[in-house]
C-alpha positions, 0 to 999 in steps of 0.5 A: 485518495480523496476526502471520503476515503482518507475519512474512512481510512483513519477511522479504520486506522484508529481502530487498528492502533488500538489493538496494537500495544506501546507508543500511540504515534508509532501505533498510528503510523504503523496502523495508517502505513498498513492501511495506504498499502492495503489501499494501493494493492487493491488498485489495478496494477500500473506503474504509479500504483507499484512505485507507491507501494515501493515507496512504502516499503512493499518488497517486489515479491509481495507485489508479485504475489498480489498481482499474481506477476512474474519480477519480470512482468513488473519490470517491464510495467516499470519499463514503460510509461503507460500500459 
């Protein structure tokens, strides 16, 4: 992400927190969490982009579901180094 777009990304983060209710940190966190792993899944799908959605928490079968892949197929992208 560059400047611009982790800019924006706050300001949608912000807005997000408050319609979610209890603590403003965990709000935040979360609200930012959902918003980096709505950002990578709108990337073309390649190996760095998978492991930062693994590193997020993202299951394989979300993954699959987005990317419309088989476990399989995400497997072997994890497999190779480049595509």
């Amino acid at each position: 992400m560059n400047f611009h777009e982790m800019q924006t990304s706050m300001k949608k983060a912000v807005s997000l927190a408050k319609s979610f209710e209890g603590d403003w940190q965990a709000r935040m966190k979360l609200a930012f969490k959902t918003l980096k792993v709505e950002h990578y899944m709108q990337q073309p799908i390649k190996k760095d982009v998978i492991e930062m959605l693994l590193l997020h928490g993202v299951s394989y079968r979300r993954i699959s579901k987005n990317y419309d892949k088989s476990r399989s197929e995400i497997n072997e992208i994890m497999a190779f180094e480049n595509i």
